[in-house]
VOKOLLUM-27446 format. One record per residue (C-alpha): residue in three letters; x, y, z. Coordinates in steps of 0.05 Angstrom, whole numbers. Example, Ala and Ser with C-alpha at 12.3 -4.5 7.8 and 13.67 -1.06 7.14 Angstrom:
# residues 2
rolo r = ALA&u = 246&v = -90&w = 156
rolo r = SER&u = 273&v = -21&w = 143
# end
This chain:
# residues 324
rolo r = UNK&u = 1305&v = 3131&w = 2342
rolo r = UNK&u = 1364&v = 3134&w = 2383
rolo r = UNK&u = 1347&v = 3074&w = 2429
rolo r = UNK&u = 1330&v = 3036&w = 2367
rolo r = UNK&u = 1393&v = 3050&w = 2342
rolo r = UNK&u = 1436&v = 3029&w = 2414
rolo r = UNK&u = 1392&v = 2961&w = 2411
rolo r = UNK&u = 1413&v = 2952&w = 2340
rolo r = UNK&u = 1491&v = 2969&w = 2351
rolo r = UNK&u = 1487&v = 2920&w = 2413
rolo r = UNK&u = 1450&v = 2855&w = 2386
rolo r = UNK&u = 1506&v = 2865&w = 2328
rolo r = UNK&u = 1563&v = 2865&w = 2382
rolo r = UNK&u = 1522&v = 2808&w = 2418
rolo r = UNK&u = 1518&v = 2763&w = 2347
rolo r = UNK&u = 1602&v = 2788&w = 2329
rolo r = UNK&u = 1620&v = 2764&w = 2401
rolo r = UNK&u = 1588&v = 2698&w = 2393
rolo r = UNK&u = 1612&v = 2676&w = 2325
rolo r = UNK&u = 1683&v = 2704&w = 2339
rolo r = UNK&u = 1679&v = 2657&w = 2403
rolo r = UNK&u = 1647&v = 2601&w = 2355
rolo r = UNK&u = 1699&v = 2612&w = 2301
rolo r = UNK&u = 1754&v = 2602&w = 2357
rolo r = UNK&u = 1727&v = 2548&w = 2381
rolo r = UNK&u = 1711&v = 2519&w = 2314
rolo r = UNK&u = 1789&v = 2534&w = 2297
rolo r = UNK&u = 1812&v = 2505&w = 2372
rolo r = UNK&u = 1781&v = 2438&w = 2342
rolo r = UNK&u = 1806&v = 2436&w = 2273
rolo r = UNK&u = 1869&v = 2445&w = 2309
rolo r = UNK&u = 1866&v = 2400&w = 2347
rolo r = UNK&u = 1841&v = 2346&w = 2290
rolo r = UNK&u = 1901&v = 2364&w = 2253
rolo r = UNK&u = 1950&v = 2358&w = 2301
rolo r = UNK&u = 1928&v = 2289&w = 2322
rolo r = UNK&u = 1928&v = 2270&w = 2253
rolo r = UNK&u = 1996&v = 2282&w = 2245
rolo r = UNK&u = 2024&v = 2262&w = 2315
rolo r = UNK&u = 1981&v = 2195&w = 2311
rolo r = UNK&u = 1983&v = 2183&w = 2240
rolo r = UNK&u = 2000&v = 2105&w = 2242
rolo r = UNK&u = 1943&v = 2093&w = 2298
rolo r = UNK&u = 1906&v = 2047&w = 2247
rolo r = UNK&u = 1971&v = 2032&w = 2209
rolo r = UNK&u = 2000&v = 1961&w = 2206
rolo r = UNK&u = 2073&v = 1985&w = 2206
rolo r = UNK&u = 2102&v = 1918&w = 2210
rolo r = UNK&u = 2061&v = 1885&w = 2153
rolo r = UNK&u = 2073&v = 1949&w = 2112
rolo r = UNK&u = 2146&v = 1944&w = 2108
rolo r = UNK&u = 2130&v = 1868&w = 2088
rolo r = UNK&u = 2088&v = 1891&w = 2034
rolo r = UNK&u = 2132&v = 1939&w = 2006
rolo r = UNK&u = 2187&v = 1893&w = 2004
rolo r = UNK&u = 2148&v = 1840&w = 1956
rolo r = UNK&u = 2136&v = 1897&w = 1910
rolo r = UNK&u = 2204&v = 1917&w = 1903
rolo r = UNK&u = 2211&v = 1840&w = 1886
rolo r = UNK&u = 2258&v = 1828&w = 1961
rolo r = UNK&u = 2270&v = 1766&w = 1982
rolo r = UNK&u = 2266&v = 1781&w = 2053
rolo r = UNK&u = 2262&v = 1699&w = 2079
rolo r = UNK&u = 2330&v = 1696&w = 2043
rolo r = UNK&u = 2360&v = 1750&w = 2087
rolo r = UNK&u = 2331&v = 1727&w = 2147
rolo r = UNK&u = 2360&v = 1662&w = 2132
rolo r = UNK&u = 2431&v = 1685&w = 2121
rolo r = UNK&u = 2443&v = 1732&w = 2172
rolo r = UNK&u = 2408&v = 1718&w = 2243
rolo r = UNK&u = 2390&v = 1783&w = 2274
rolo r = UNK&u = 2395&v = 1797&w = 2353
rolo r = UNK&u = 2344&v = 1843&w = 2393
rolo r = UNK&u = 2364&v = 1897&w = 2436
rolo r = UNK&u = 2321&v = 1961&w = 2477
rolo r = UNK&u = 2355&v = 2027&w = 2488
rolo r = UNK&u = 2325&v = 2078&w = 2523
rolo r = UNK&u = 2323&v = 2152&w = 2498
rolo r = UNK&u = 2333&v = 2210&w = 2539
rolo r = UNK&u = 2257&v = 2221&w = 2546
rolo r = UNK&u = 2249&v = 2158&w = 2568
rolo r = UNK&u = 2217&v = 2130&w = 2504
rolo r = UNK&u = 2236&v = 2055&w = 2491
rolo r = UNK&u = 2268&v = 2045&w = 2423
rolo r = UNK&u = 2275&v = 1970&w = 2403
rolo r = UNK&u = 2313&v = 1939&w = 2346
rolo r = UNK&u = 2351&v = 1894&w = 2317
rolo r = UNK&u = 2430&v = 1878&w = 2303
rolo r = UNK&u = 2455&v = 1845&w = 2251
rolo r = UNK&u = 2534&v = 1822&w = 2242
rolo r = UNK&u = 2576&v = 1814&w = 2188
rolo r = UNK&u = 2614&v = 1752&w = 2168
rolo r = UNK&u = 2683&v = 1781&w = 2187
rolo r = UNK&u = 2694&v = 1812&w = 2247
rolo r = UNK&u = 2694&v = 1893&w = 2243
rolo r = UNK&u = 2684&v = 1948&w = 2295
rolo r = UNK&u = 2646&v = 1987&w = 2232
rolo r = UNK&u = 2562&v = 1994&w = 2258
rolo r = UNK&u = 2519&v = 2033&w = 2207
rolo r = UNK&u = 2449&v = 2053&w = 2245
rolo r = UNK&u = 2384&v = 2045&w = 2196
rolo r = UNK&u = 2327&v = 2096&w = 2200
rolo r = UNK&u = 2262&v = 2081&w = 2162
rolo r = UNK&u = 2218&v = 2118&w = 2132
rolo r = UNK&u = 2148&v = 2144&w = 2153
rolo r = UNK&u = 2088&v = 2079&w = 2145
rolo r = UNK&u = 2135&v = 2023&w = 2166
rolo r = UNK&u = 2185&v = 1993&w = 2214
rolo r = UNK&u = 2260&v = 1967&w = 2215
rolo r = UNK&u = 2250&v = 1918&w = 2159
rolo r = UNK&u = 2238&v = 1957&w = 2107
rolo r = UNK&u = 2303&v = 1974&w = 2110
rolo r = UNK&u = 2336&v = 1906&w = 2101
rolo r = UNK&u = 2356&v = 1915&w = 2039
rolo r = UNK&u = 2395&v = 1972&w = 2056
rolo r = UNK&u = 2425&v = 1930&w = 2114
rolo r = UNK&u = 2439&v = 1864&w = 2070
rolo r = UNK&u = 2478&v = 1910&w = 2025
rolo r = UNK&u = 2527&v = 1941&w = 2081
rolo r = UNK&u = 2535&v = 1876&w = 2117
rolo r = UNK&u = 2561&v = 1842&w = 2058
rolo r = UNK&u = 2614&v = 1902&w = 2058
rolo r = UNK&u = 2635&v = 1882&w = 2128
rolo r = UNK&u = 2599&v = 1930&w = 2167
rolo r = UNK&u = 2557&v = 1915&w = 2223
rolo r = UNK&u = 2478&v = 1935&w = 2222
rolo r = UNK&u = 2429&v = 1965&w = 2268
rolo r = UNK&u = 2357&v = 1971&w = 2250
rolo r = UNK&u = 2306&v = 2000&w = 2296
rolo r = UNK&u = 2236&v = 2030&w = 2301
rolo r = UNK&u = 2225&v = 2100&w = 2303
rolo r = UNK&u = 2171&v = 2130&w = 2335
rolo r = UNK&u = 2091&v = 2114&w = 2314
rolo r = UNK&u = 2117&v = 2047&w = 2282
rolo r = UNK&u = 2130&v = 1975&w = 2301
rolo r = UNK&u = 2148&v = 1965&w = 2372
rolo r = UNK&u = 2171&v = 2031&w = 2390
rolo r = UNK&u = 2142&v = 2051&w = 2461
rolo r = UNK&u = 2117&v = 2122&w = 2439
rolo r = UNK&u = 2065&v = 2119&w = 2386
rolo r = UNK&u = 2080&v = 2192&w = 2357
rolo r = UNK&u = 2102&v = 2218&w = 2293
rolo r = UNK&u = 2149&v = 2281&w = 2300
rolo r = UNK&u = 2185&v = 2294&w = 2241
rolo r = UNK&u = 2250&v = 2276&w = 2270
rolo r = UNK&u = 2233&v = 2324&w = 2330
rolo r = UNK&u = 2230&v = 2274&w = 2390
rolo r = UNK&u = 2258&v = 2216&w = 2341
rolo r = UNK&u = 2326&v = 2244&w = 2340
rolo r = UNK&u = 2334&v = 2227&w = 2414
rolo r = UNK&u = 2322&v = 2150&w = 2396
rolo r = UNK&u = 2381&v = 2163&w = 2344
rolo r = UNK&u = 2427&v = 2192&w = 2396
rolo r = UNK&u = 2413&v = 2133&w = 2440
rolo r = UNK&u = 2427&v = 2077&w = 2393
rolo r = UNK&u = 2485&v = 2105&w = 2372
rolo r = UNK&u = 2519&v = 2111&w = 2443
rolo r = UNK&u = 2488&v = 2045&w = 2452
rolo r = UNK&u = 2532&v = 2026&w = 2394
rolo r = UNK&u = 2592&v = 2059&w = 2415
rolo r = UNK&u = 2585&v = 2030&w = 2494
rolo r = UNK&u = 2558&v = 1968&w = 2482
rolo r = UNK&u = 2583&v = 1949&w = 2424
rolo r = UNK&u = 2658&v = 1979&w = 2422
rolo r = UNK&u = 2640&v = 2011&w = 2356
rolo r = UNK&u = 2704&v = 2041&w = 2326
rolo r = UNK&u = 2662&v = 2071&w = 2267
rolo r = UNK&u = 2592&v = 2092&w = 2274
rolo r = UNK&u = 2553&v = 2110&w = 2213
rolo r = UNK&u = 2472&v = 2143&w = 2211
rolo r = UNK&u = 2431&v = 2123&w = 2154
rolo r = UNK&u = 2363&v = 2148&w = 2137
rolo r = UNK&u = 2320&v = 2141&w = 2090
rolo r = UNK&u = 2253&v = 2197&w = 2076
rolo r = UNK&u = 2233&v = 2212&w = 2139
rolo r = UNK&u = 2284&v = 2170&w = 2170
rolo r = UNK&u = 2333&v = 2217&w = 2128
rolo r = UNK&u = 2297&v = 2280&w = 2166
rolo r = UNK&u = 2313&v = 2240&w = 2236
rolo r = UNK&u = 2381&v = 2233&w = 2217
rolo r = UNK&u = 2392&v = 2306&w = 2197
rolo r = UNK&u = 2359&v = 2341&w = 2264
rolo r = UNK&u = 2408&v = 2284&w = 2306
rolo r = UNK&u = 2465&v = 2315&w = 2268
rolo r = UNK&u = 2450&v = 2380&w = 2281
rolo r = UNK&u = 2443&v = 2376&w = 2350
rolo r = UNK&u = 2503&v = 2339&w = 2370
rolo r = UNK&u = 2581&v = 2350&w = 2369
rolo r = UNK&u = 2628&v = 2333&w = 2326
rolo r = UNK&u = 2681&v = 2288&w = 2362
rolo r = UNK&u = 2641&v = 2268&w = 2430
rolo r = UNK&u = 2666&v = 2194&w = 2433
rolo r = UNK&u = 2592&v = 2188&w = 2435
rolo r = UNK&u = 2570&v = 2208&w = 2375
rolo r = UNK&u = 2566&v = 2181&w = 2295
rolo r = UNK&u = 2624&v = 2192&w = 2249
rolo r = UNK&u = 2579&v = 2213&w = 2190
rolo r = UNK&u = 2508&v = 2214&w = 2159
rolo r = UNK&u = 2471&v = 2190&w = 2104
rolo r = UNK&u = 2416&v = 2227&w = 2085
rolo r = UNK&u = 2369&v = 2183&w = 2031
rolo r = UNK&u = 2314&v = 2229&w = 2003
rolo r = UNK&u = 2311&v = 2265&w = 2060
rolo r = UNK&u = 2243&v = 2288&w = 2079
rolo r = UNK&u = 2254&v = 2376&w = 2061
rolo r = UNK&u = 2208&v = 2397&w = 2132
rolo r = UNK&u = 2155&v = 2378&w = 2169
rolo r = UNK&u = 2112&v = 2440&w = 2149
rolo r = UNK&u = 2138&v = 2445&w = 2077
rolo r = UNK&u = 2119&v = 2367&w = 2070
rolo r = UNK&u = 2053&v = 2379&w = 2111
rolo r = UNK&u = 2033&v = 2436&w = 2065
rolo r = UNK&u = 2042&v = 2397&w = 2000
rolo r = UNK&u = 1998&v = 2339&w = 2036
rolo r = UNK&u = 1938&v = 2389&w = 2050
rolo r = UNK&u = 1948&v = 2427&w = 1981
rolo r = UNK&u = 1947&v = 2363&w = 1949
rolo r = UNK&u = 2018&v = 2380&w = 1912
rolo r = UNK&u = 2056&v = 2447&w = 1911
rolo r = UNK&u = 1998&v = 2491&w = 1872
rolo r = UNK&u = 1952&v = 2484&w = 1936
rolo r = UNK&u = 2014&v = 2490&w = 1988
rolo r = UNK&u = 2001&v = 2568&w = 2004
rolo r = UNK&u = 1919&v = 2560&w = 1991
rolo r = UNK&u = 1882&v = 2586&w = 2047
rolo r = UNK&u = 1857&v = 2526&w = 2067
rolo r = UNK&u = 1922&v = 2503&w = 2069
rolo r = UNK&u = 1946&v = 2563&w = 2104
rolo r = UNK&u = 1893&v = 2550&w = 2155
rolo r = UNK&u = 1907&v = 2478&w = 2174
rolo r = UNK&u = 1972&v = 2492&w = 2186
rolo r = UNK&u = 1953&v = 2556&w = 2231
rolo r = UNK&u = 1913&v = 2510&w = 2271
rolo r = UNK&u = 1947&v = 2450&w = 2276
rolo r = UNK&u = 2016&v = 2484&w = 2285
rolo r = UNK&u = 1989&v = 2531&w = 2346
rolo r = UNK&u = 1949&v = 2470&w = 2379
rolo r = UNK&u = 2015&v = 2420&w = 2372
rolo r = UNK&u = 2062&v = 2476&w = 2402
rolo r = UNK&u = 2010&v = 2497&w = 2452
rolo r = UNK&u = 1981&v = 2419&w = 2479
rolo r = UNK&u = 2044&v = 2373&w = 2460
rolo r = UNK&u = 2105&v = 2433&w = 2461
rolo r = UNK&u = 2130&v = 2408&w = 2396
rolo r = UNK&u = 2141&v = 2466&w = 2345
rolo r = UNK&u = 2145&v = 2455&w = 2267
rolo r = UNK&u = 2197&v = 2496&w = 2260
rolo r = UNK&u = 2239&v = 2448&w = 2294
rolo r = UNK&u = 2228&v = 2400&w = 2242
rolo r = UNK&u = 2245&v = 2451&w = 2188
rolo r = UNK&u = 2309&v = 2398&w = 2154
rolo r = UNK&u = 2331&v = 2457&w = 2106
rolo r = UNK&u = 2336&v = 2506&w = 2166
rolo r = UNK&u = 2362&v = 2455&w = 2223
rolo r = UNK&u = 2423&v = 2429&w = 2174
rolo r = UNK&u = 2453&v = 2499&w = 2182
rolo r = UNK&u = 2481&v = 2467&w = 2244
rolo r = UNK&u = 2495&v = 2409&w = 2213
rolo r = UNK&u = 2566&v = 2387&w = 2249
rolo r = UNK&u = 2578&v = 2314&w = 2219
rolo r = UNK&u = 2602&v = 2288&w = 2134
rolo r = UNK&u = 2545&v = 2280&w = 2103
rolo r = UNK&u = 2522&v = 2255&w = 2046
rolo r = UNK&u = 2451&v = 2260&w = 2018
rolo r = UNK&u = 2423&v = 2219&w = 1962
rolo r = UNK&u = 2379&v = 2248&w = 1904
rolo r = UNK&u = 2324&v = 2208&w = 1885
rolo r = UNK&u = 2316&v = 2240&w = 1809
rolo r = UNK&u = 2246&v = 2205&w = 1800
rolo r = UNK&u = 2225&v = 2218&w = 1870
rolo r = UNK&u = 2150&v = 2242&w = 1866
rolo r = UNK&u = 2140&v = 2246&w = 1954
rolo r = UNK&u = 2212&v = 2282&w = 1965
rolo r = UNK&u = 2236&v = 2317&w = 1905
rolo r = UNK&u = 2299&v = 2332&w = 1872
rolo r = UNK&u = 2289&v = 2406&w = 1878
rolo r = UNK&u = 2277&v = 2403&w = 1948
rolo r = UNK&u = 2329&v = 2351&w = 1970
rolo r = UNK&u = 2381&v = 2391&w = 1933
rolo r = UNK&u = 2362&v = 2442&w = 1985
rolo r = UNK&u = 2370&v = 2406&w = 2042
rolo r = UNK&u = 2448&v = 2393&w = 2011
rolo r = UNK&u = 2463&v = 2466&w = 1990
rolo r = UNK&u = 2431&v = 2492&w = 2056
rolo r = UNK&u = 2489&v = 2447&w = 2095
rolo r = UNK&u = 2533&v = 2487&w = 2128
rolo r = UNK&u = 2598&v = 2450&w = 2137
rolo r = UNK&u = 2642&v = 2435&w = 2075
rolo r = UNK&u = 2648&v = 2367&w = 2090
rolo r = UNK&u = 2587&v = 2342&w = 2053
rolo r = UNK&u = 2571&v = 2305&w = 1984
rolo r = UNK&u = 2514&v = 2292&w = 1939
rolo r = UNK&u = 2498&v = 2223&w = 1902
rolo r = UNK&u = 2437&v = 2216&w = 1855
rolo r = UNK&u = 2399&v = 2156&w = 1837
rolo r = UNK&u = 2360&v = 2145&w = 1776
rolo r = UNK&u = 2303&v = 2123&w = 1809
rolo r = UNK&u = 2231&v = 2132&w = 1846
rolo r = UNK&u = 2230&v = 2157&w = 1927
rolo r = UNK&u = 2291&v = 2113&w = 1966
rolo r = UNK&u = 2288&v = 2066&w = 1911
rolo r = UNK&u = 2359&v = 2062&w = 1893
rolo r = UNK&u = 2383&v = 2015&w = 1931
rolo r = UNK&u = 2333&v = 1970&w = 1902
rolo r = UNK&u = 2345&v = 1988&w = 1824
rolo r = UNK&u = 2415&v = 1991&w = 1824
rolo r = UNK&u = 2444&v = 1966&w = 1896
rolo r = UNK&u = 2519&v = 1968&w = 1871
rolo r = UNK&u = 2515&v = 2037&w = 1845
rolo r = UNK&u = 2483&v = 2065&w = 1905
rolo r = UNK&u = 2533&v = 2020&w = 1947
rolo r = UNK&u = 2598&v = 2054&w = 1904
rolo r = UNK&u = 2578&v = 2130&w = 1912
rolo r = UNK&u = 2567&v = 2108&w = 1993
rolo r = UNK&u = 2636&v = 2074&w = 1994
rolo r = UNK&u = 2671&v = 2125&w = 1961
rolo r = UNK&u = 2636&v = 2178&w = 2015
rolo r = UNK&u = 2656&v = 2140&w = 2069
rolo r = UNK&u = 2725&v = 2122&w = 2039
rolo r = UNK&u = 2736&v = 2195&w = 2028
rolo r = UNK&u = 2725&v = 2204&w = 2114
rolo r = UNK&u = 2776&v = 2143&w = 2128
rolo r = UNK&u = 2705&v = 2115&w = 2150
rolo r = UNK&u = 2714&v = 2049&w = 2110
# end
């Protein structure tokens, strides 16, 4: 009886062991599924000819841009290494004023032309680039802003070097936005180096806040447990394989350190980044020199629907700096 009972207890330790070893190996694999999902996102993604097709939805003439303003190419290199390419754009007059462009996740510098046409016809000069994962950019990762923000950092002392800019504005847009927040702050206010403000268009709210609503398929699923598992798995795998954390891509927390002007831009009809959320990115700001704008429109549409309304509450940021 007693032996009968030892072989039972053991076979049951024996048949625990292994499916605690498969389920960690099962979740080892899911984590690493998810976390290549994310960081290679765009593998199959035609970043170029998605900016192209956005743009003829929103109804953009982009042959008529390309016609009026003749854009130069340039290569910086980030402090990793990476290669960021882009493109520069000057205005009629002559003007020390640069504003750097940061898309959003899916495409590449030319979805944000419109943005650019808009500033250049206010005298400022342009730079539009490819983040990371899209267009030419040498590193074919999406971080959140993580690694991106380095590629920021670079263009703009590219832009302050190379170019003699007297007056550096960042501009993002979504997840471009998100860039653009981590690069401000991680940098010092005042290094000759560094941009005089930010824009921060829809800004994406975090990488696992945003991930979360992906997997729960909107906020009611954000906390589910399968939700709650992907990002267990993913997030340890990612931190453990790559040594990039989520948390570092957490745009409410990271803007605590936030150490340039800043303005972000409320989407009110935005369905990927809400109002809700964007408004906390802006109250979670730390420094008092920041401003809120909002657009009557969908996710970083304003521009589009109403370009000299979004224009006037940029100007009147920037005016407010001495940054015009």
């Amino acid at each position: 009886m007693v032996i009968g009972m030892k072989k039972a207890v053991k076979t049951a330790a024996i048949v625990f062991a292994a499916m605690m070893v498969l389920a960690c190996a099962g979740s080892i694999l899911m984590g690493k599924y998810v976390a290549e999902q994310i960081l290679y996102q765009n593998k199959e993604n035609d970043t170029k000819g998605n900016s192209i097709k956005q743009l003829e939805i929103w109804g953009y003439n982009l042959e008529n841009f390309l016609n009026k303003y003749r854009g130069e190419e340039f290569e910086v290199t980030a402090e990793d290494g990476n290669v960021v390419p882009g493109t520069l754009f000057k205005a009629d007059i002559s003007s020390d004023k640069w504003v750097v462009l940061v898309h959003g996740a899916g495409g590449d510098r030319v979805s944000t032309y419109p943005l650019a046409e808009e500033y250049l016809a206010r005298g400022y000069n342009v730079i539009a680039y490819d983040q990371r994962g899209s267009g030419d950019n040498g590193d074919d990762r999406v971080t959140f802003g993580i690694l991106e923000s380095m590629d920021v950092e670079a263009v703009v002392r590219y832009a302050r070097k190379e170019l003699a800019a007297g007056i550096v504005i960042v501009h993002g847009q979504s997840m471009g936005a998100q860039t653009a927040a981590l690069y401000a702050s991680g940098v010092n206010a005042g290094d000759e180096n560094v941009a005089d403000a930010v824009i921060l268009d829809s800004p994406v709210p975090g990488m696992e806040r945003f991930l979360r609503l992906m997997f729960g398929d909107g906020p009611e699923g954000a906390y589910s447990m399968t939700s709650n598992y992907l990002i267990f798995t993913g997030k340890l795998y990612m931190k453990a394989i790559y040594h990039i954390d989520f948390d570092d891509g957490d745009t409410i927390a990271r803007v605590a350190g936030d150490n340039l002007p800043t303005l972000v831009i409320v989407s009110d009809r935005d369905e990927v980044c809400q109002p809700e959320m964007v408004m906390e990115v802006y109250h979670h700001i730390a420094m008092d020199n920041k401003a809120v704008a909002h657009a009557d429109s969908a996710h970083i549409e304003g521009v589009i629907d109403n370009p000299a309304g979004y224009m006037e509450s940029v100007t009147d940021f920037l005016v407010q700096n001495g940054l015009r």
